[in-house]
C-alpha positions in Angstrom: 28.2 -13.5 25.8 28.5 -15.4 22.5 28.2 -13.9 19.1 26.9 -16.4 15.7 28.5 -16.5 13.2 26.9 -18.7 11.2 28.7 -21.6 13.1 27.3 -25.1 12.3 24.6 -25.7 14.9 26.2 -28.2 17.0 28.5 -25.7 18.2 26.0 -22.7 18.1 24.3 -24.7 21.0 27.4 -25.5 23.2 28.5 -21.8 22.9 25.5 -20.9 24.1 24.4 -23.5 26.9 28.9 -22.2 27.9 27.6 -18.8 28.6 24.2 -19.4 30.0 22.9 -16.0 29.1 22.3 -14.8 25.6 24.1 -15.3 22.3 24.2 -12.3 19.7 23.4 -13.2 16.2 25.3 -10.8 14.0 23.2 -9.1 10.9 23.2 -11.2 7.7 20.6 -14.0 5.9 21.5 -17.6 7.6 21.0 -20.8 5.3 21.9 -24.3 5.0 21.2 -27.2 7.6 22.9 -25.9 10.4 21.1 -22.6 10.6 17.6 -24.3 10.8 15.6 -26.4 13.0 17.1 -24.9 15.6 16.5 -26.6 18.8 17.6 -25.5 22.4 17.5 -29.2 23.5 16.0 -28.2 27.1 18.4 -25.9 28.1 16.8 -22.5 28.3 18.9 -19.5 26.7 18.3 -16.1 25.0 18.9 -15.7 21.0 19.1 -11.9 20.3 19.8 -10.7 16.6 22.8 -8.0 17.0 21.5 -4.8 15.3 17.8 -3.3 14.0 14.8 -5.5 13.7 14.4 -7.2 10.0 18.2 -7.4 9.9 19.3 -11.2 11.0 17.1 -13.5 8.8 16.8 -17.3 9.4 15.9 -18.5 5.6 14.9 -22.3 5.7 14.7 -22.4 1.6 11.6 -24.8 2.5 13.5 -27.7 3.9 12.6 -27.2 7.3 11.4 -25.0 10.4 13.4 -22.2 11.8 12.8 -23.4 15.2 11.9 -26.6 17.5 11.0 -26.2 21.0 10.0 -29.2 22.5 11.8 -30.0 25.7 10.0 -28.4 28.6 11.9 -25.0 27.6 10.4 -22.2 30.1 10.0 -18.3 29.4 13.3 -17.8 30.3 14.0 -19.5 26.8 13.8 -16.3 24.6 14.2 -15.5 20.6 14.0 -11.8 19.9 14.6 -9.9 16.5 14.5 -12.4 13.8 13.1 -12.9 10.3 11.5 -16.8 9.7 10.7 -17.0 6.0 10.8 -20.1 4.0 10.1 -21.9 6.9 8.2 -26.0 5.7 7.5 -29.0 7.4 4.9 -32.0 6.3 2.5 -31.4 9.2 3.1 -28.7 12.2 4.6 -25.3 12.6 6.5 -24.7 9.2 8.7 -21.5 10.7 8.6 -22.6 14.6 7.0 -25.9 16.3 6.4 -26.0 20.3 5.4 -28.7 22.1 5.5 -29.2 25.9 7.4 -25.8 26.2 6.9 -22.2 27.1 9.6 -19.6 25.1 9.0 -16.0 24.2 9.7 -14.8 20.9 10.0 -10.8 20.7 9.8 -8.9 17.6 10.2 -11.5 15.2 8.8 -11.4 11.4 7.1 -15.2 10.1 6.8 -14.4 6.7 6.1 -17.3 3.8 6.3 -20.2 5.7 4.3 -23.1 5.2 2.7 -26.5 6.8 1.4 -29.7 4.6 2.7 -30.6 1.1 0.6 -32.2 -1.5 -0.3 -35.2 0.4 -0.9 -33.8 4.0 -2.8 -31.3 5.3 -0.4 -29.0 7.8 -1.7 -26.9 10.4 0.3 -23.8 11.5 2.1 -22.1 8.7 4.2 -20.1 10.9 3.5 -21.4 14.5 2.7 -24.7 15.7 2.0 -24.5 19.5 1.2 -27.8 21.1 0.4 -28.6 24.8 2.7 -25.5 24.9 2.3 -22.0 26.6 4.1 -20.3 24.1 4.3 -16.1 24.4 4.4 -13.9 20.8 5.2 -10.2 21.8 5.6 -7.4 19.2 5.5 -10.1 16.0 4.6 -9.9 12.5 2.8 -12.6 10.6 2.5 -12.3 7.1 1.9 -14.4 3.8 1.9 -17.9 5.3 -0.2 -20.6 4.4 -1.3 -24.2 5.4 -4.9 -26.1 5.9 -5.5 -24.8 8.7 -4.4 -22.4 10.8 -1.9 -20.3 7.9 -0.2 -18.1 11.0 -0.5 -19.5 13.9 -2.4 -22.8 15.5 -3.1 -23.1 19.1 -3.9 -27.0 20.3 -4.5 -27.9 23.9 -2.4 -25.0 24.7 -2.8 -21.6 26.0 -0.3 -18.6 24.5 -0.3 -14.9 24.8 -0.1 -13.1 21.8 0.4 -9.2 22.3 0.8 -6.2 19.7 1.1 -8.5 17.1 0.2 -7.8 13.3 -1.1 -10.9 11.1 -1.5 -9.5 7.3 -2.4 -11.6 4.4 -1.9 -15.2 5.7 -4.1 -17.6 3.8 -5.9 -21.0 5.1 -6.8 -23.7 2.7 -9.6 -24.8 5.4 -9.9 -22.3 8.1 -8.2 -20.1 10.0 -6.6 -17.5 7.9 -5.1 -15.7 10.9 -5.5 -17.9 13.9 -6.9 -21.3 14.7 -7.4 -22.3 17.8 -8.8 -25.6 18.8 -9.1 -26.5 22.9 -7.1 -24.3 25.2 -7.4 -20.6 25.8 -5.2 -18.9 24.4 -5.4 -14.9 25.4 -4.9 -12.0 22.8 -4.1 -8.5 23.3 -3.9 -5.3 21.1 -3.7 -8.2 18.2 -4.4 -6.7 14.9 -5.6 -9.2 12.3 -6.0 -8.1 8.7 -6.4 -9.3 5.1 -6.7 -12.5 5.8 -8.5 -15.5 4.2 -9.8 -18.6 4.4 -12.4 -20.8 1.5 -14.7 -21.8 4.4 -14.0 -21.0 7.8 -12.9 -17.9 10.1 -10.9 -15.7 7.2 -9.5 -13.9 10.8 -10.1 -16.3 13.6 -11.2 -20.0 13.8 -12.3 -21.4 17.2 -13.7 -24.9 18.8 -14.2 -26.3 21.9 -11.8 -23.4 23.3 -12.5 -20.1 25.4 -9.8 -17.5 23.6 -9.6 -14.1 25.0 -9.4 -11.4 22.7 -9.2 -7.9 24.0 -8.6 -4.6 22.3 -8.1 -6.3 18.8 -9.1 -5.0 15.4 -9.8 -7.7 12.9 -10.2 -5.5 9.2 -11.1 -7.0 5.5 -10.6 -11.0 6.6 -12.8 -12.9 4.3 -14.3 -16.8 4.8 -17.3 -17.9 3.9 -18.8 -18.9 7.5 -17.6 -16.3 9.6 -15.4 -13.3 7.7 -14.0 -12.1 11.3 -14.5 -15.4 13.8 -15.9 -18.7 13.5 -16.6 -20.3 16.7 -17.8 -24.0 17.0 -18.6 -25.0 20.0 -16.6 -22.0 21.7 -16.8 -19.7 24.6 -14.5 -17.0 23.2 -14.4 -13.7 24.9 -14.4 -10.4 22.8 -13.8 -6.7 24.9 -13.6 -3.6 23.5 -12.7 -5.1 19.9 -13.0 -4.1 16.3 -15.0 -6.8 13.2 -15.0 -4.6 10.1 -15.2 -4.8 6.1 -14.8 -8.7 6.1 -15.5 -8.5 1.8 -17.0 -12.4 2.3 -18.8 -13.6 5.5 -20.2 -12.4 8.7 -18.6 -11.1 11.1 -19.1 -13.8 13.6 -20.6 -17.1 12.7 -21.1 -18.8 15.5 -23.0 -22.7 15.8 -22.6 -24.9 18.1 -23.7 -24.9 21.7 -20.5 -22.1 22.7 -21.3 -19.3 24.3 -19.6 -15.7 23.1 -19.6 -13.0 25.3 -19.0 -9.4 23.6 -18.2 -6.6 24.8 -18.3 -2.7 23.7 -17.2 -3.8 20.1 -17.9 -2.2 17.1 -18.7 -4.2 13.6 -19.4 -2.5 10.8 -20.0 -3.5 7.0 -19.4 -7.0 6.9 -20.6 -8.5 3.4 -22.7 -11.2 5.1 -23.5 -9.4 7.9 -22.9 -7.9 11.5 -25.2 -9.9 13.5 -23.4 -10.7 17.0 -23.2 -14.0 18.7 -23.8 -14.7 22.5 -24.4 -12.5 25.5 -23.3 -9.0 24.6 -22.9 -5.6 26.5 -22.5 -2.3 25.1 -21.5 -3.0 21.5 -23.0 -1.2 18.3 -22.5 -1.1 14.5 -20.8 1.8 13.0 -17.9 3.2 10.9 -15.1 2.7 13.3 -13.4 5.6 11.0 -9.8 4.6 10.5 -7.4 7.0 9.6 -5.9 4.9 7.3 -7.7 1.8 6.0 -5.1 0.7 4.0 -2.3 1.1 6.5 -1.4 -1.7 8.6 -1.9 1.0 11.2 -5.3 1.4 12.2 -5.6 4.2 14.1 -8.9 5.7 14.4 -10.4 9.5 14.1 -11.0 11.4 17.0 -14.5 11.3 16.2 -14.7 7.7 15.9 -17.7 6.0 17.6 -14.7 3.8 19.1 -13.0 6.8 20.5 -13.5 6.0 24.5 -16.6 3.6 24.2 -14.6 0.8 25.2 -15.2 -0.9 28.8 -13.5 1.3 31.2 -13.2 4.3 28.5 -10.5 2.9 26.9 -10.8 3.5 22.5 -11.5 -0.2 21.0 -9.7 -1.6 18.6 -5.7 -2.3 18.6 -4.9 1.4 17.8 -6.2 4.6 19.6 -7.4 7.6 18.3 -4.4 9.3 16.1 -5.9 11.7 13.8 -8.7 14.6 13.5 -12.0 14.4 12.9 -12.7 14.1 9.2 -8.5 13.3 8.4 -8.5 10.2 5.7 -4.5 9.6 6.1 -4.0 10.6 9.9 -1.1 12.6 10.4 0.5 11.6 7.9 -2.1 12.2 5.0 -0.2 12.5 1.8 0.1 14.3 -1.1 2.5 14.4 -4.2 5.2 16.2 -2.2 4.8 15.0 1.1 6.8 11.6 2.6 4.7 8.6 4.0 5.9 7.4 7.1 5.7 3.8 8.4 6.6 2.3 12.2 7.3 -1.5 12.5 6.2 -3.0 15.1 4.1 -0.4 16.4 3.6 -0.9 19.6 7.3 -1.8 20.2 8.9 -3.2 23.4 12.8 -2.1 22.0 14.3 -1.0 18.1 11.5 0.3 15.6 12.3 0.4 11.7 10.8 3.6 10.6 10.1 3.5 7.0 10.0 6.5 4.9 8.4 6.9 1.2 10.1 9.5 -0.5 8.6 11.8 -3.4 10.8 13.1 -6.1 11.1 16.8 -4.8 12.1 15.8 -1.0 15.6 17.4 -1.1 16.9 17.6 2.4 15.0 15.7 5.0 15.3 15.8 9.0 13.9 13.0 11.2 12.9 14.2 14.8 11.4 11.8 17.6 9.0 13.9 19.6 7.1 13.4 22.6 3.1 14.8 23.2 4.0 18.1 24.8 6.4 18.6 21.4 9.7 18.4 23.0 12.3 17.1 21.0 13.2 13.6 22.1 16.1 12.3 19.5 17.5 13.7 16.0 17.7 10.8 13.8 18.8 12.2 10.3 19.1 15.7 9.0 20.9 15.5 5.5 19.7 15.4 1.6 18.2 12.2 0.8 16.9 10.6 -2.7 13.6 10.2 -3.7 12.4 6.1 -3.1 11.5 4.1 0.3 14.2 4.9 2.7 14.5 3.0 5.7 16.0 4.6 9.5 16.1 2.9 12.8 15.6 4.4 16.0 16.2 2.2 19.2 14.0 4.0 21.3 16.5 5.8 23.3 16.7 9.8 23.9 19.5 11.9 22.2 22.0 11.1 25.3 21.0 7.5 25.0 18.7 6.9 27.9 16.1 4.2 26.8 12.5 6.6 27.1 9.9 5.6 28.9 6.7 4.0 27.9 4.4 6.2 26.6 3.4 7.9 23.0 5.4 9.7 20.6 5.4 11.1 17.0 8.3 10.4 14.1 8.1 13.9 12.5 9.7 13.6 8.5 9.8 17.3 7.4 10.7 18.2 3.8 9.6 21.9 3.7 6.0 20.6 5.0 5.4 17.8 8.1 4.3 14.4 7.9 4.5 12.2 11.1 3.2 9.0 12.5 2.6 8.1 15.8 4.3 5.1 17.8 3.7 3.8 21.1 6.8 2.7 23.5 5.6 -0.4 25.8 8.8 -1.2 28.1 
């Protein structure tokens, strides 16, 4: 197993094609031209950052992608555990472009990246995926921009995108979340919020392609044809799915001959609208009744309209129902002396960074992982800490270090009172 070291890249990729099997990237921020573009050249190989999520940060300083994949890598090619940011080129893909090839990247944050300059118009300010069957697991997208398409663009290509957050990303054209554009692509407990776009699909842009989106919650996107989705010419496919408080646009705007097909999802208070396109089965309007609105964490009341309406009784939306009926803040509602507790990513597949917002008065705090019968799963901290945001990490093992097994759990932060958030282990 190889370790990087912030080696020039030439050697970075004949350490690793030596070993065959992964290469640990220790914890630091990588810059310079040999820690970007970084291009497996065929050879299919697993990059693993050595340590929490968040921690091993690829910063391209806007002079080029983090990553190139475009020789017929397979899913045996994997990147898990890095920070993109900075991330720039002229056209495609300004943190990653993929063409012809079919990695996995796991847990990763894209965060201000960027496609086009003044003279072009890019597509995919994050992610570039061309004639490419590219899989996203467990990723964050946030504040990237391009014309089109500011986190990820999908071309002739199909992807799976699952438990992944895009937050804030910002089109120029359309697309402020996703554009996709032939191909169909499928998506999966997606959450796709505050994002934007002048004129097309603030959360979603589709044409002449047959996405399918299932369990996804797309909150307070904002375009002017379409808030939620746009869909010309497209067949998209929406199951038990979430199109809420777009502040410009309709939920779904949708011309063309395409056909939608939607089914048990909820819209509620979009500004131009909640009309639904296409055939649909068992949908409604109403106040899907997050716990949180202004979390990234949707996670909806127990007496949500959402809570088992889905198809098969499943909750709709990305995030199940977390919190009593009539909470505003879920479990961890807040006051001045109680902490704020955050999970990224949530769902997570391996290490979660649990974030912690201190008040003045905590004193000492202890950190328990516990599972839904209450039993004490891991002890992460038990000592005095200082008021401010505090971040732990747990790496979803017990306290004798046995990895747990899917299912749910709460973080439980008690200061004298309890405040909690709950976090779901996919393995």
């Amino acid at each position: 197993m190889g370790t990087f070291h912030g080696m020039r890249r030439a050697r970075v990729l004949a350490c690793l094609a030596a070993v065959s099997i992964a290469a640990l990237v220790s914890s630091g921020e990588y810059t310079g031209p040999e820690n970007r573009d970084l291009d497996f050249g065929g050879t299919n190989l697993r990059l693993v950052a050595d340590g929490p999520p968040g921690l091993v940060v690829i910063d391209c300083e806007s002079l080029g992608r983090g990553f190139v994949f475009q020789s017929s890598e397979n899913s045996t090619s994997e990147v898990e555990g890095f920070t993109i940011t900075n991330g720039m080129a002229e056209d495609f893909g300004g943190g990653l472009y993929c063409d012809g090839a079919s990695p996995v990247f796991r847990g990763c944050l894209f965060t201000g990246n960027h496609a086009g300059t003044s003279g072009t118009n890019g597509s995919g300010g994050a992610v570039m995926n061309y004639q490419s069957s590219l899989k996203l697991i467990d990723c964050i997208f946030e504040n990237n921009t391009a014309y089109d398409g500011a986190a990820v663009f999908c071309w002739h290509s199909t992807a799976e995108i699952t438990a992944c957050g895009f937050f804030d990303n910002h089109a120029d054209h359309g697309g402020g979340g996703v554009r996709i554009l032939y191909g169909s692509p499928v998506l999966t407990n997606v959450t796709i919020a505050d994002n934007s776009a002048p004129i097309y699909g603030g959360g979603a842009f589709c044409c002449y392609s047959s996405p399918i989106f299932t369990n996804c919650t797309f909150w307070r996107n904002g375009a002017l044809r379409g808030g939620g989705i746009y869909g010309f010419d497209a067949s998209p496919t929406f199951t038990n799915c979430i199109i809420a408080g777009s502040p410009q646009g309709s939920a779904v705007y949708c011309p063309g001959s395409g056909s939608f097909t939607m089914t048990s999802c909820c819209v509620f208070e979009n500004a131009a609208g909640d009309t639904l396109c296409g055939k649909t089965s068992g949908s409604f309007y109403g106040d899907p009744l997050f716990c949180d609105g202004d979390s990234r964490e949707l996670w909806i009341e127990a007496c949500s309209p959402c809570a088992g309406a889905g198809q098969g009784g499943a909750d709709i939306g990305a995030w199940e129902a977390a919190c009593s009926c009539g909470t505003s803040a879920g479990i961890d509602a807040a006051s001045t002396t109680d902490v704020v507790v955050r999970v990224v990513p949530n769902p997570t597949t391996g290490p979660a960074r649990i974030e912690l917002d201190l008040p003045e008065r905590a004193g000492r705090v202890e950190i328990g992982v516990y599972d839904l019968r209450g039993r004490l799963v891991r002890r992460l901290q038990a000592e005095p800490t200082a008021a401010g945001t505090r971040t732990i990490y747990w790496d979803t093992t017990d306290g004798r270090g046995r990895p747990v097994p899917s299912g749910v759990y709460f973080v439980v932060c008690e200061t004298g009172a309890s405040s909690g958030r709950k976090v779901v282990v996919v393995r």
